[in-house]
N, C-alpha and C positions, 0 to 999 in steps of 0.2 A: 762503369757498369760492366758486372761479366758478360761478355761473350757466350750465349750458350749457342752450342753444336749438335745438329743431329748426328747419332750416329747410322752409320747403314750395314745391312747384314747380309753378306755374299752368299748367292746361292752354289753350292757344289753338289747338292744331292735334290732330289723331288722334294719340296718342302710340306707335298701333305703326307708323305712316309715323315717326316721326322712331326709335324703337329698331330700324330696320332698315338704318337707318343707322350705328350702333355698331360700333366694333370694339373687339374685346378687346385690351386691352391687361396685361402682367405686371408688378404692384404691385412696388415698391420699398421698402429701410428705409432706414436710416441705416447697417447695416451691409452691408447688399448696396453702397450709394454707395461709404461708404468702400473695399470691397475693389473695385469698380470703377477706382477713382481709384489705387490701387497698381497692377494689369492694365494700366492704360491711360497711367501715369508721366504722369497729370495733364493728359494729353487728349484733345480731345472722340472719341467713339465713332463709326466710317465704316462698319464693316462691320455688315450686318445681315441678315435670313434674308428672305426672300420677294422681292416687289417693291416695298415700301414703307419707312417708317420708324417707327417712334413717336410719334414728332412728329405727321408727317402722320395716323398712325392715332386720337391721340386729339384733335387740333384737326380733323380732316376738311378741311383746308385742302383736298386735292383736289377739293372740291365746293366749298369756298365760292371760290377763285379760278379754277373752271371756270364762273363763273355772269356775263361782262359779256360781253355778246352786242350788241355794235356792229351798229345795225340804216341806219345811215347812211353817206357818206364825211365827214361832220364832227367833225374834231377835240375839241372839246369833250366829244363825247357819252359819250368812254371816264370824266371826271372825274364826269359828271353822273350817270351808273348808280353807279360806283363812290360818291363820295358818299351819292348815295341809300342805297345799300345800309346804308352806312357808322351812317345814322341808324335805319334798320330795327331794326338790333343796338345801336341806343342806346334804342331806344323797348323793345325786348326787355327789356333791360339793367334799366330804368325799371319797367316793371311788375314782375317781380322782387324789385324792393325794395320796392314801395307795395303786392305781393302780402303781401307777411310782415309788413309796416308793422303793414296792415291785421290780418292774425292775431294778431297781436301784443296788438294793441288790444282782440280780441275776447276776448282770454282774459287782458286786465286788467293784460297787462305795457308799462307805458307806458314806464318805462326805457329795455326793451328796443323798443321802436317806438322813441325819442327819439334813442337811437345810429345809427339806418338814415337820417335826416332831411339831417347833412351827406353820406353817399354819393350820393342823391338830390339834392343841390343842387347838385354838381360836374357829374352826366351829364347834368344840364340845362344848365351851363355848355359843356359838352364838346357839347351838341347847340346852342347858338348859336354856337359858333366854326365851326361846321360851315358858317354861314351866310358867313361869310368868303373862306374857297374855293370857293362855290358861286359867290357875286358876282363873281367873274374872270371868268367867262361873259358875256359880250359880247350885247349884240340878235342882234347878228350869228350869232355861234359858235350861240347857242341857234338862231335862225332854220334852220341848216343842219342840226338832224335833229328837228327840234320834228315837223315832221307826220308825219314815223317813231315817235312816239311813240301816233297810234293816238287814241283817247276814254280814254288809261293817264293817272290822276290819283291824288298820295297821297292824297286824300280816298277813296281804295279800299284802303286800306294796315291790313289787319286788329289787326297790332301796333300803331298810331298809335290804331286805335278803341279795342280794350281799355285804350291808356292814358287816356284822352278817359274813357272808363268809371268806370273803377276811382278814377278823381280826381272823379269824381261829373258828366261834363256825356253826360247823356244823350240818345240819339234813335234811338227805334223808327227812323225812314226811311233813315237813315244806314247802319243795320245791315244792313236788306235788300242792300246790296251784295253780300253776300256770303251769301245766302239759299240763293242756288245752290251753294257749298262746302259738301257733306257733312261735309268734313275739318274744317272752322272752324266752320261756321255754328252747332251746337250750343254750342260754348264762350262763342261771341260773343252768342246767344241768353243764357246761363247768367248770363251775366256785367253784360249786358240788366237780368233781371230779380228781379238779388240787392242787395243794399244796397250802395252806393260804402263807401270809403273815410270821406268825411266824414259819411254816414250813419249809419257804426258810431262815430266821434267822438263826434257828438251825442248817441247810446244812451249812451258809454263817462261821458260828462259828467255825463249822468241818472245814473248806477250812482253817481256819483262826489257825485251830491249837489247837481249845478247842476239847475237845474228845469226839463226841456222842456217845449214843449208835444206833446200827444200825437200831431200831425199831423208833426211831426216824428222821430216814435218807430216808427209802422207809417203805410205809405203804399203806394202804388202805384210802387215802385222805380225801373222802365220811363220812367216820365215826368222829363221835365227839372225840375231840383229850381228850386223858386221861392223868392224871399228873403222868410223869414220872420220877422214883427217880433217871436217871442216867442224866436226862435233867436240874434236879437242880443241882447235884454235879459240872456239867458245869459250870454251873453260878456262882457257889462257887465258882469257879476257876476264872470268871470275876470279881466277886467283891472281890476278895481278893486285887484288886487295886484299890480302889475307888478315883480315880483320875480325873483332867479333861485334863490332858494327854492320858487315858486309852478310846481311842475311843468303845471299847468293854461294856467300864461299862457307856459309854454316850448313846447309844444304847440301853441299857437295861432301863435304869430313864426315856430315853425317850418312848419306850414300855410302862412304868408303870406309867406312866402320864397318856397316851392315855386311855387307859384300864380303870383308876381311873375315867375321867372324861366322858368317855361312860358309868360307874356302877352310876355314878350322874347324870345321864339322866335317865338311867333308874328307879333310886329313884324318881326323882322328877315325872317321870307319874307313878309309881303305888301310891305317895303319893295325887297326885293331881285327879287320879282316885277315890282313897278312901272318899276323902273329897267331889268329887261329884256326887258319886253314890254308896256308901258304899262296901257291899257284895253282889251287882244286879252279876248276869250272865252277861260276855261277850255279845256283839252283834254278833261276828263271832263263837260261841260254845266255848269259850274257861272259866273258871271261873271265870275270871274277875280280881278282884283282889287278889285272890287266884293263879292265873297263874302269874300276873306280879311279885308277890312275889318272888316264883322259877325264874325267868329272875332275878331279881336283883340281887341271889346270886352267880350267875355264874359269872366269871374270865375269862377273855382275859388273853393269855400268862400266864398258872396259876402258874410255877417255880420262876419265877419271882415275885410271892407273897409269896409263899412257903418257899424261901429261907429267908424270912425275920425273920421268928423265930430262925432259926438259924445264922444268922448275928452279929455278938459279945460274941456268946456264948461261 
C-alpha cells in the first residue's frame, strides 16, 4: 500500500501578506474536464467572467510579470533583474524540498527524505545554468546600470539566507540584514536558531545506532557549525559499507552531491563576477570578489568531505 506524506510549507515571510494575495479559484474533476472537452469540441476555453483568467488567478502571474522595474537606460538590466528573480524562485523552490527533507528525517522516514534528494539536485542544476545567461552580460552592459543598483546585493536575499540555513552554514551577522523586516525577520531569526538540516542527520544517525558525540547532539544552533573529529569517525562507521543496500551511506552520496553542486554555483558567480567586474568593490559593502572567494570555500556537511582522505587508507 502507498505510503502517503504530508507535505509541510516553511514559513519565511508573514503568511497573511502572502494569503491576501490568493484568489479563489473553482476545483475541477475528471468529469467536469471531460464534459468541458465535449462544450468546447476539444478547445482551449476564451470566454471568461470578470477581468481576469484562471490561469492568471491561480499562478498570479499578474504580480509576478508586474515586478521588473528597469531603473536604468541599459539594455542588459531587463535579463539581469529577470534572472535574478528567476533564482529567488529557485532558492524558494530549494528550501521547499530541504524543508520536508528535513521533516522527513525528523520523524525517521529516511526513504521518504531519500526520494526528495534527486528533486534537489536538478534545482541546483537548473540554478548554475542560470549562471550561463547571466555571463552574456558584458563589463560593459553591466557597467550601464550597476550604480542604479544602489548598496542592492544578494547577500541581502532572505530566501538565499534560509537556504545558506537550513543546509546548516550559519551567521547570526548575515541575518541582521534583515532585522529590520517585521514580515521575515522572525522566520529568519527561527530558522537562526533551530537545528539545520545536517544537524537533525546527525541526531537521526544516533537514533540509528551510529555513535555521536554529544556536542554534536545539543549545541548552540545559532553558531557556525565547526568540523568535528567524532562526527567523522561516525561516518567512517557509514562508509565502511559502501553499499546500495546500506541506506546510511545512500544518505550521505546523497548530502555530498547536494553540497557539491551548491560549491558549483557558487563557483560559477564568483567566476562570472570576476570576468565582469574584476576586483570592483561589492555593491552591498562587501569586497566583491574577494568575499565570493571565501563563500566558495566553505562546505555543507564538512565530514562528509573530510572523511574522503581517509577512505581506503
Amino acid at each position: 500500500m502507498k505510503k502517503t506524506r504530508s507535505r509541510h510549507i516553511p514559513l519565511v515571510r508573514d503568511p497573511a501578506l502572502e494569503l491576501s494575495l490568493v484568489r479563489q479559484i473553482d476545483q475541477t474533476s475528471h468529469e467536469s474536464r471531460e464534459k468541458s472537452v465535449k462544450q468546447t469540441s476539444g478547445q482551449p476555453m476564451v470566454d471568461f467572467d470578470g477581468t481576469s483568467n484562471p490561469y492568471i488567478d491561480y499562478h498570479r502571474n499578474d504580480l509576478l510579470l508586474s515586478t521588473q522595474h528597469m531603473r536604468s537606460e541599459g539594455h542588459d538590466e531587463m535579463l539581469f533583474i529577470l534572472i535574478t528573480q528567476c533564482t529567488e524562485l529557485t532558492f524558494k523552490a530549494i528550501h521547499f524540498e530541504a524543508y520536508n527533507f528535513q521533516r522527513r528525517i525528523q520523524e525517521d522516514d529516511l526513504p521518504g527524505a531519500l526520494v526528495l534528494i534527486p528533486r534537489i539536485k536538478r534545482l541546483f542544476e537548473y540554478l548554475i545554468k542560470t549562471w550561463d545567461v547571466l555571463s552574456t552580460i558584458t563589463s560593459e552592459g553591466f557597467n550601464e546600470f550597476r550604480n542604479n543598483l544602489g548598496i542592492s546585493s544578494g547577500q541581502q536575499s532572505y530566501m538565499y539566507r534560509h537556504v545558506e540555513f537550513i543546509l546548516g552554514n550559519k551567521s547570526v551577522r548575515l541575518a541582521q540584514a534583515h532585522a529590520n523586516n517585521p514580515d521575515v525577520y522572525p522566520y529568519l531569526e527561527q530558522a537562526l536558531k533551530s537545528p539545520s538540516l545536517y544537524d537533525d542527520v546527525l541526531r537521526y544517525l544516533h537514533r540509528r545506532g551510529v555513535a555521536m558525540p554529544a556536542d554534536a547532539l545539543e549545541r548552540d544552533w545559532s553558531q557556525a557549525y565547526v568540523v568535528n573529529a567524532g562526527v567523522e569517525d561516525a561516518w567512517m562507521t557509514v562508509y565502511a559499507d559502501p553499499s546500495a543496500e546500506n541506506d546510511l551511506y545512500q544518505l550521505g552520496e546523497g548530502l555530498t552531491e547536494i553540497s557539491d553542486l551548491f560549491s558549483q554555483y557558487r563557483w560559477r558567480h564568483f567566476s562570472s563576477v570576476e570576468r565582469i567586474l574584476g576586483f570592483k568593490p561589492g555593491t552591498g559593502g562587501s569586497a566583491g570578489v574577494a568575499w565570493l572567494k571565501h563563500v566558495v570555500e566553505h562546505r555543507f556537511f564538512p565530514e562528509l568531505w573530510t572523511i574522503r582522505t581517509r577512505l581506503g587508507a
